[in-house]
N, C-alpha and C positions, 0 to 999 in steps of 0.2 A: 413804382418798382421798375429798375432797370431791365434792359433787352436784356441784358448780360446776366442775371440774375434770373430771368424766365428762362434764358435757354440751361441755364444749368439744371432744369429740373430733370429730374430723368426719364427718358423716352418709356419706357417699362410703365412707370408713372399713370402719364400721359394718357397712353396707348389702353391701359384698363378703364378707365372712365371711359373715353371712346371710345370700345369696345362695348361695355355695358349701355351707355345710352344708345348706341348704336343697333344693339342688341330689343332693348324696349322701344327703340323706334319704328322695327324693323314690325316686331310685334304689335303695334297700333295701325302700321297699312294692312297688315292681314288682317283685323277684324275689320276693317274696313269693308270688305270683301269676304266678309261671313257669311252671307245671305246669298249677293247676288250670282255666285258660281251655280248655287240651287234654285233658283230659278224653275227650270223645266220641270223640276221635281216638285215644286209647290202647287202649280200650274196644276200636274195630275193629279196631285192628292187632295187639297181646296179648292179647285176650280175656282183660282184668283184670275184675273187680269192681270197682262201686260203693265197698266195703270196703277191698278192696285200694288205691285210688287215694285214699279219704280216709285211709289209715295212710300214704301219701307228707306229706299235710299233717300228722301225729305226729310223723315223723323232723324234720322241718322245726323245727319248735316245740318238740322234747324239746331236741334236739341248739340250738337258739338259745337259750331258756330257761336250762340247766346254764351252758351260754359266757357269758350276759348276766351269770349271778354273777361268772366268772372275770375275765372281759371288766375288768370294772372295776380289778382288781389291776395288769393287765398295762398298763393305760395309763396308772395312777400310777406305775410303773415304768419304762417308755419313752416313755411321752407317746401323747399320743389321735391324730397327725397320721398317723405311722406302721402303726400299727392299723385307721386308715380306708384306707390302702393297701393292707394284707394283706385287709379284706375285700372292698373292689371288686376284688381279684384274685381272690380265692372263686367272686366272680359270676360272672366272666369264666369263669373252669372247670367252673361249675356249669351254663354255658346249653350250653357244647360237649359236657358227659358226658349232659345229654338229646340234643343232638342227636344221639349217636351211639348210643344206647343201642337194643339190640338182642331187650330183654326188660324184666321186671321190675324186675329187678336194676339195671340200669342207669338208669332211672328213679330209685330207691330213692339210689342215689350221689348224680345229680344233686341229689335235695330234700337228702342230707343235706349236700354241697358248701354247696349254697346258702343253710341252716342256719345252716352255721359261718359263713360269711359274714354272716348279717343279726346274728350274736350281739356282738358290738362296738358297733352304732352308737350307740346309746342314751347309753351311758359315753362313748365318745368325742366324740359332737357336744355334747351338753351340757357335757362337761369344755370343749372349745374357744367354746362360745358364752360359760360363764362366765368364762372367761379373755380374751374376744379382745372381746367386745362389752362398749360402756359402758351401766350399770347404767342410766341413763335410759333406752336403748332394749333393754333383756333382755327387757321381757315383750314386745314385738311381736317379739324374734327367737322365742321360744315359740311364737308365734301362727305365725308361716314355716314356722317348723317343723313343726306339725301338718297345716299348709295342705297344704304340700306331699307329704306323706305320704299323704293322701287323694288327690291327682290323682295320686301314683305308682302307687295300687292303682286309681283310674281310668282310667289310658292301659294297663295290662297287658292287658287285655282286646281292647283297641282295637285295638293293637299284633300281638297274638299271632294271635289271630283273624282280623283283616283281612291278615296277612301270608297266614296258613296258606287263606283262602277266595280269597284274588283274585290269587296267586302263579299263573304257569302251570301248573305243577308243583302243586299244592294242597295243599306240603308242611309239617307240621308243623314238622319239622326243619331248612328254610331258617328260618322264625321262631324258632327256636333259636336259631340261628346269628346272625343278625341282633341277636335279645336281648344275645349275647354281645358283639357291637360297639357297644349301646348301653353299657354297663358301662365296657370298654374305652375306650369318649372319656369318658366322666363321670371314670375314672379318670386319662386324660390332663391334663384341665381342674384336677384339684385339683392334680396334680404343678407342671403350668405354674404356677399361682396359688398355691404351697405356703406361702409367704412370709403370705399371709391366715390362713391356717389352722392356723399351728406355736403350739402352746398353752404353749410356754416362754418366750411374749414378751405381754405387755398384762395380767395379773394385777390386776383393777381390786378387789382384795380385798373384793366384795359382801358378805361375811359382817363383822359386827361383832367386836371382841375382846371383847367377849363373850359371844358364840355361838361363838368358837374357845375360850374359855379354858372355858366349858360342856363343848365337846363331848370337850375332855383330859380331864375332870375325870370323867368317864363309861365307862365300858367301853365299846368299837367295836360291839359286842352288845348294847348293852342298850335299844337302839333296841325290840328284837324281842320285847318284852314287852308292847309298846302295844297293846291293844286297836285303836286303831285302823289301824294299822298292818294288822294281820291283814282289820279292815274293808273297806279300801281293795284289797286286795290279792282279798278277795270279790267286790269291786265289778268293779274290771279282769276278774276269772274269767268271771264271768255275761256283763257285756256282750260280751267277746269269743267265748265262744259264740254269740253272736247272732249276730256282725258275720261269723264263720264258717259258718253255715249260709249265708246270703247271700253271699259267697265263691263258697264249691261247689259250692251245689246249688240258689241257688236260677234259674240257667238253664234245667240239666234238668229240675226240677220244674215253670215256666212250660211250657216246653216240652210235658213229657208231659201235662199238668191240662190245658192251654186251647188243643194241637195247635199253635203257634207254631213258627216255623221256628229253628234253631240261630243261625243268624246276627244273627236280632234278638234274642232271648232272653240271648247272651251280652252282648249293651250293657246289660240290668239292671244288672250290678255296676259299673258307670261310669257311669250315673246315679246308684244311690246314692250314691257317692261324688264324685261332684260335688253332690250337693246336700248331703252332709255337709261338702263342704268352705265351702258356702256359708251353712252353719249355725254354723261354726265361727267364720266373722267375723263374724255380727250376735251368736253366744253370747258371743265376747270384749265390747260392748257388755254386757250384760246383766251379767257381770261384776262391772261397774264401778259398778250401780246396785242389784243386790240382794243383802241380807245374808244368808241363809237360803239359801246356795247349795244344797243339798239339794233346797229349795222348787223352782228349775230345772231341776235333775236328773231330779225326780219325774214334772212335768207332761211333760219332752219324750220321755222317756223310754217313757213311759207311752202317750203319742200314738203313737209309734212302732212300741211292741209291737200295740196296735190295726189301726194300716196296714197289720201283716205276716201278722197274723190275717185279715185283711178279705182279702188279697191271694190265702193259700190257702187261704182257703173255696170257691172256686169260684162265688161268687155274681155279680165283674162280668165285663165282656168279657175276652177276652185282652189288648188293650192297653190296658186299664181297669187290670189286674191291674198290669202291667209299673207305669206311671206311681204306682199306690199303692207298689209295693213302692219306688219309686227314691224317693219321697216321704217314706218312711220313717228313709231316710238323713238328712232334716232333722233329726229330734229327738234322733237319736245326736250331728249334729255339734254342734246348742246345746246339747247339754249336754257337750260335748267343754273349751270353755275353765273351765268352773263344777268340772267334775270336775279337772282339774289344778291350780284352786286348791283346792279344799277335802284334797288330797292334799300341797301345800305347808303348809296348817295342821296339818295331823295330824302334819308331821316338826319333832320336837324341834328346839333349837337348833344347828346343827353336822354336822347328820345328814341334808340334806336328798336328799345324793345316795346313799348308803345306805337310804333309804329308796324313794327314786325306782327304784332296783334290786331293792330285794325287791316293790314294788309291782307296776313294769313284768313282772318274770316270771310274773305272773297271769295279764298276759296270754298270756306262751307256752302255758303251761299250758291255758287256756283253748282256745285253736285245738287243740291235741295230742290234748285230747280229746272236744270235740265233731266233729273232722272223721269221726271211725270212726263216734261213733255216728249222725248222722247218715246219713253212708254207711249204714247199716246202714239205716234206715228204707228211704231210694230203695231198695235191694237187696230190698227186702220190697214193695215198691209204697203206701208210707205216703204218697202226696205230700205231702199235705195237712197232714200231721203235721209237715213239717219248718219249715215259717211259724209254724205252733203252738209247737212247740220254741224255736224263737227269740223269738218273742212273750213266750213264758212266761220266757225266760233274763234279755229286759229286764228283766220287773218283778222276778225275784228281786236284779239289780241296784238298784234300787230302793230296795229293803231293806236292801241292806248300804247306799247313801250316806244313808238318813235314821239310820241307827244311827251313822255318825259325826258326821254334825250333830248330832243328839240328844246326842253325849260331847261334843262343842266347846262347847255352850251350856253345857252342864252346868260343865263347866270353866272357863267364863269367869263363871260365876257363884260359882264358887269363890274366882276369884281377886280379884272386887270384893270379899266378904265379907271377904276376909283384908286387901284395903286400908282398909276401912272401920272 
């Protein structure tokens, strides 16, 4: 299909699909963040551990992780439209089995409910954005995408907390409940608007034939031999680490380091995240102008781990602390659009969504297993360690993206020499 032919489609169009997936994607970072806002209220009411409530964020990210492989199968098999139904129905059950939940146990259901629910969306909104959006406008639905995703883990907080502090009732479990009728209409809205989002219709074939007649010629597998590949897949590990200590703990730790009260402590992770989200639109710019994506990565990346260090040393005030840490979310989200391309170069021709899936589960992985261990520092009264922790998780990130720029050069220097 020609450019000319994609742009003609109409913006209006365009702009309602990405809207709606933007909308459903926004909604899978907030259940994300279903549990851990409540936290301090678990603690009182089940006398859980620190431990114990960061192995609810494992189940979450084992059980999405394993699904994101599967995930992928089942909606080239039924279509991605249907599977984004079956998980906002996830959510819907996953916000009601916290609210009822009467121990451990029942906590433990909720995150893995909600799990299974976050493990689709990936496969399925990118299957529907590359089918239903014209190729002129894919990379700003990329850019919605992301946006959105960052204010969903920004209003979870807002949301949870401000139900559970200013309810009559001061209940954890009306904000449950509530989360669950958010799900519920976001779910309603794509039914009503289903006709936008059925990935059996607009097939604007963005891939070249030949990059499909590549990717036949190739084993389905053999993606997984790339060096960078593996890179990329370090890279996603490390930073989500980070982005997980700040998640879970880093409220409690403000809180306990610089005696701050619960209620403002919990707005940290909704400042960072909004200033990552706002990092993510001037990083899509930067994009567009520097070749050395890496070179991006490093600097904000790197500023980042600094702010979060700075933030638990203990050296400025308590709301000195908060604004460094929420500040920190800048450098994660410029280097949010630079890491999505440079993970677009590393996939072969054919394979990009294949890769995009073994990539993305780095970051399940990544949350699965920094939530324990962190947990574990708080449990031991590390505060200070867990900004450290995350600091240091940046810059190992770091490392793994100059190690695939470092293979791109290399390789594009390969392949002048053989044109030469």
């Amino acid at each position: 299909m020609t450019s000319a032919h994609t742009s003609s489609v109409p913006l209006r169009q365009d702009a309602r699909t990405i809207g709606l997936i933007g909308l459903a994607h926004g909604t899978s970072h907030f259940f994300h963040l279903l549990l851990p806002p409540l936290f301090p209220w678990f603690i009182s009411e089940f006398g859980v551990t620190w431990l114990q409530l960061g192995m609810l964020s494992s189940v979450f990210f084992v059980i999405s992780g394993v699904g994101q492989a599967l995930a992928g199968f089942l909606v080239d098999r039924v279509g991605a439209r249907p599977v984004l139904f079956g998980a906002l129905s996830c959510f819907v059950a996953a916000a009601l089995a916290a609210a009822s939940a009467q121990g451990y146990t029942g906590l433990v259901l909720a995150s893995a409910l909600a799990g299974l629910g976050n493990a689709p969306f990936h496969p399925a909104d990118f299957t529907i954005l590359n089918k239903r959006v014209s190729a002129a406008r894919l990379g700003h639905a990329f850019s919605v995408h992301g946006i959105t995703g960052n204010l969903g883990w920004a209003m979870a907080p807002l949301f949870l907390v401000g139900l559970t502090k200013f309810s009559e009732a001061h209940s954890w479990r009306l904000a449950c409940v509530c989360a669950a009728g958010v799900a519920a209409l976001v779910l309603a809205v794509l039914v009503w608007q289903r006709d936008a989002i059925d990935d059996r219709q607009g097939s604007w074939g963005h891939e070249t034939r030949k990059a499909s007649a590549a990717a036949q010629a190739e084993h389905p597998l053999a993606f997984l031999a790339l060096p960078s590949v593996w890179l990329c897949f370090s890279f996603f590990f490390w930073s989500t680490c980070a982005m997980s200590a700040v998640q879970n703990f880093a409220s409690p730790v403000l809180q306990q380091l610089y005696g701050l009260p619960a209620e403002l402590t919990s707005m940290v992770v909704t400042g960072y995240m909004l200033c990552g989200a706002a990092g993510m639109v001037a990083g899509g710019f930067l994009v567009a102008r520097v070749q050395r994506l890496e070179l991006t990565i490093s600097v904000t990346l790197l500023g980042g781990a600094v702010l979060l260090a700075l933030a638990g040393s203990g050296l400025p005030g308590g709301m000195a602390a908060m604004v460094i840490a929420c500040l920190a979310g800048l450098g994660t989200g410029l280097a949010g659009p630079s890491r999505d391309m440079l993970i677009k170069r590393a996939a072969p021709p054919g394979a990009t969504g294949r890769v995009y899936g073994t990539v993305y589960s780095g970051l399940d992985l990544g949350f699965a297993v920094a939530a324990p261990v962190f947990g574990a520092m708080l449990d031991r009264g590390l505060l200070s360690s867990v900004f450290y922790g995350a600091g240091a998780a940046l810059a190992l990130s770091v490392l793994s993206a100059a190690a695939v720029g470092q293979r791109q050069r290399a390789q594009a220097r390969r392949v002048m020499a053989q044109a030469a």
